[in-house]
Steps between C-alpha positions, in 0.01 A plus 500: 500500500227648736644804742855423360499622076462840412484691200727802466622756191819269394679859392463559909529122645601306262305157470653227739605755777480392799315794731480532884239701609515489925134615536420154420742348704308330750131514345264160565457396142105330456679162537639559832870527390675835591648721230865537480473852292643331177371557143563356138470730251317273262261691235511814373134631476372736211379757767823464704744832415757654694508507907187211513463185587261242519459184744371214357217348748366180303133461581478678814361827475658656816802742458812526720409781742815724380367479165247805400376553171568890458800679348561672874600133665842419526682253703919411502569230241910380484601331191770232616795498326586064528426314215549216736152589662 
């Protein structure tokens, strides 16, 4: 799911985690809705080891503007705890 499935190390968040990440809380997603700051961890990509993650954006080529591509960038991800989520 575009802007909402990310891929993560499962041995750091597990696949089907539930993350909230507040710098996204808020963002105008390309279709007009407004991001709550929730994430699925969904995949778990070959390239994707320890304290990573990546956002899935379907076909659009434009990144969330917390997201930089360099080691250096970090922003505060929460894993939440309810299955229930």
């Amino acid at each position: 799911v575009p802007y909402r499935s990310i891929a993560t190390d499962p041995k750091i968040i597990p696949t089907g985690s539930v993350l909230y990440i507040p710098a996204a809380r808020g963002l105008r997603l390309p279709n007009g809705d407004t991001h709550d700051g929730f994430f699925f961890a969904a995949d778990t990509g070959g390239a994707i080891t320890g304290n990573h993650i990546d956002i899935f954006h379907g076909n659009d080529t434009r990144a969330l503007p917390f997201v930089k591509a360099r080691e250096s960038a970090t922003f505060e991800a929460y894993v939440i705890p309810s299955p229930s989520l």
